[in-house]
C-alpha positions as CSV (number, residue, x, y, z in Angstrom):
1,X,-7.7,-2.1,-41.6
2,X,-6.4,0.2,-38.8
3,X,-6.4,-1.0,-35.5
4,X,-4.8,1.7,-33.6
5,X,-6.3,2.3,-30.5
6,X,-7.7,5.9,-29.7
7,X,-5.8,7.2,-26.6
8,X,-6.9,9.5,-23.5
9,X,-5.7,11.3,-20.9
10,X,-5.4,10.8,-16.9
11,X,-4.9,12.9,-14.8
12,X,-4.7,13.0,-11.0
13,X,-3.5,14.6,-8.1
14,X,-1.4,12.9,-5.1
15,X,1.0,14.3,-2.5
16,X,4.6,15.0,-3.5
17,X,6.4,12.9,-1.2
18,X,4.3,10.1,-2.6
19,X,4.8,10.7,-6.3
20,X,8.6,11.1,-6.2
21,X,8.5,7.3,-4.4
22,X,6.3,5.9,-6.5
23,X,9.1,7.4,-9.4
24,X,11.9,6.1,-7.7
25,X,10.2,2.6,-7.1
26,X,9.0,2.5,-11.1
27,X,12.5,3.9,-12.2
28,X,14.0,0.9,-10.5
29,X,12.3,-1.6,-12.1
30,X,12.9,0.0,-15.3
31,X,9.4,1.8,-16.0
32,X,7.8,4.8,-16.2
33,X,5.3,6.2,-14.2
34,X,2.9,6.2,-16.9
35,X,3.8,2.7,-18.0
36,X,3.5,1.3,-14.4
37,X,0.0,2.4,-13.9
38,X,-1.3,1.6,-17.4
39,X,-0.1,-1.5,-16.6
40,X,-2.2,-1.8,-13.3
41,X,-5.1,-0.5,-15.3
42,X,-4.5,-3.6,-17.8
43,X,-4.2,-6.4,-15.3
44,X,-7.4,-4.7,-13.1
45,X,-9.7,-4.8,-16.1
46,X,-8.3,-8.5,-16.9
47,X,-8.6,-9.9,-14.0
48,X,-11.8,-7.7,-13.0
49,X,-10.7,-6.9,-9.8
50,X,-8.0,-4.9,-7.9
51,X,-5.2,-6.5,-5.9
52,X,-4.2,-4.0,-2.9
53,X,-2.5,-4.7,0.2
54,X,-3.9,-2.8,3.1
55,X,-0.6,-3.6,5.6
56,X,0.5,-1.1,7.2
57,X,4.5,0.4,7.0
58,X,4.9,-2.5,10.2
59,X,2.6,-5.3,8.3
60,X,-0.2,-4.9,10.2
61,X,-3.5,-4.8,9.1
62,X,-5.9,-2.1,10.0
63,X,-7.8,-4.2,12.4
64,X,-4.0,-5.5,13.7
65,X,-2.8,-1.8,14.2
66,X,-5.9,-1.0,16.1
67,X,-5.8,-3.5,18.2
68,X,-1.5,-2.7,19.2
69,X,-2.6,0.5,19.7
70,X,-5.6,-0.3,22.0
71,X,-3.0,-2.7,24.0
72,X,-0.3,-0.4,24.0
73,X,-2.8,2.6,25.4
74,X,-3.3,-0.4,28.6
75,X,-0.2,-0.7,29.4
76,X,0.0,3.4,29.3
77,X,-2.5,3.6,31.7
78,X,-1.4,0.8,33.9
79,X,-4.2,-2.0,32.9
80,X,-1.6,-4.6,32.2
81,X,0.2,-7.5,33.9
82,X,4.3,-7.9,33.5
83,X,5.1,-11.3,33.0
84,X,8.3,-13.2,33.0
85,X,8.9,-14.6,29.5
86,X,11.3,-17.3,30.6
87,X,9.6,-20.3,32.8
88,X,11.2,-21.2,36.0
């Protein structure tokens, strides 16, 4: 009985920068490319679901990073209160 698998093809197309990170992260934990993400296809279908973090570089989450931003455009413009951190 044969029970090879029949294979296919993938192929997609990402930014430069990105690719030759995500080869430098997979080459140090001893993987390929290809392996990495077949790998991520394998636990997805397993686990029937896709585990992604949406943090920013900082760790932030969208909603976080937004909200910084809105904070940080207040004290731009002047709509924002100094206060001592230390208590007297």
């Amino acid at each position: 009985m044969n029970t090879a698998v029949e294979r296919s093809n993938l192929t997609i197309s990402i930014d430069r920068p990105t690719r030759e990170s995500f080869s430098a992260l997979c080459d140090g934990l001893g993987l390929s490319v290809s392996s990495c993400i077949i790998a991520l296809m394998r636990q997805s279908v397993r686990q029937q679901g896709i585990n992604l973090s949406m943090l920013d570089a900082n760790g932030f989450t969208p909603m976080e990073a937004a909200e910084l931003k809105r904070r940080a455009e207040d004290v731009k413009l002047g709509h924002a209160e100094a206060h001592s951190l230390i208590e007297e």
